[in-house]
C-alpha positions, 0 to 999 in steps of 0.5 A: 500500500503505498501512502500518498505524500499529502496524507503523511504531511497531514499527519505529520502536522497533526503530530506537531500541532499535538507537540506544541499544545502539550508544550505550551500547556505545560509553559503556561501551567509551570508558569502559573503554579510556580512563579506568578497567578497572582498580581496584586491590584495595588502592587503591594502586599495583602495579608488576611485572617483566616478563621476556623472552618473558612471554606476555600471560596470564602478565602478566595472572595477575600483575595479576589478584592486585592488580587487579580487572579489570571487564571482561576480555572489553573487554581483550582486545578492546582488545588484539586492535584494537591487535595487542598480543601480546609484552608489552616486558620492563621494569619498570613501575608502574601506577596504582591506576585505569586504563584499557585504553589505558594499560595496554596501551600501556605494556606494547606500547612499553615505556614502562617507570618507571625504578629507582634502581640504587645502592651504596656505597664499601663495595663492594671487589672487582669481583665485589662490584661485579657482584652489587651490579648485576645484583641490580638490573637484568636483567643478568648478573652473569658478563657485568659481571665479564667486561668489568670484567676485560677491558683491551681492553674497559676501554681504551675508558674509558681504565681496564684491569682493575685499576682497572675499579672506578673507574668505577662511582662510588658514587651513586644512578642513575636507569636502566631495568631493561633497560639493556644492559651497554654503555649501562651501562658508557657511562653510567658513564663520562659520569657519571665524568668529570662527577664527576671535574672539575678541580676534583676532580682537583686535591684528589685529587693535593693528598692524594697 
């Protein structure tokens, strides 16, 4: 059988037609998932909370108001190949360009940027003190004052109720937003009695 010139050229143009699709598709799909998906309308930096139990979409409609995303119908598909549904809870900052690898990738591992949790020695009482916190973090305020008014719970810093506030030094904290109220009240401890050296207790007992 002799096969004519015209239908080897069709099919060698099929061929190369099928080539420079699965190319170019490739291109376009490293390009979105890996270096850029994402523009920020503003040229700038977003970053957002995201509470428990947000959906996917929910988080997508607030990123749709500072980002323009190119291309939805790859995001989506990126998600659906790297089995992300339940975004993490936390506080993130994304960068004013970015692609789908990174954008997913921080919400499913929770690769949160941290806050700085602060307050002054103007804060008195421990309710005061409660309302300064959870202003800050996704913690209750309720729960603060119920541990910082229980001794048996306080006793484990070797505080009781009354003197509760001493343990939270006024400072600036590096903390991410979903900390527990027990890694909390631990990292507060650590950083007493690394404020409260020899040195330090020394002075206090010299001024009575």
């Amino acid at each position: 059988m002799v096969i004519k010139p015209s239908v080897v050229h069709t099919f060698m143009g099929v061929v190369v037609g099928i080539i420079l699709f699965m190319l170019t598709f490739g291109v376009e799909q490293y390009y979105r998932y890996h270096l850029s998906n994402l523009h920020s309308l503003d040229g700038k930096e977003h970053s957002y909370y995201i509470y428990p139990d947000l959906s996917v979409d929910s988080v997508l409609n607030m990123v749709r108001k500072d980002y323009d995303i190119c291309g939805e119908h790859d995001l989506r598909w990126h998600m659906r190949l790297r089995v992300f549904t339940d975004p993490k809870p936390g506080y993130y900052v994304f960068p004013a360009e970015m692609g789908d690898k990174l954008f997913i990738s921080k919400l499913q591992y929770g690769d949160q940027t941290p806050i700085h949790l602060k307050w002054t020695n103007q804060v008195h009482t421990r309710e005061e003190l409660a309302g300064r916190v959870s202003s800050q973090l996704m913690l209750d305020s309720v729960d603060i004052i119920q541990r910082l008014s229980d001794d048996k719970y306080m006793a484990e810093f070797d505080l009781n109720a009354e003197s509760s506030r001493c343990l939270f030094i006024p400072n600036t904290y590096e903390v991410f937003w979903t900390i527990s109220p027990d890694e909390l009240f631990k990292m507060m401890d650590h950083e007493f009695h690394s404020f409260w050296t020899k040195e330090r207790i020394n002075k206090a007992e010299a001024l009575g």
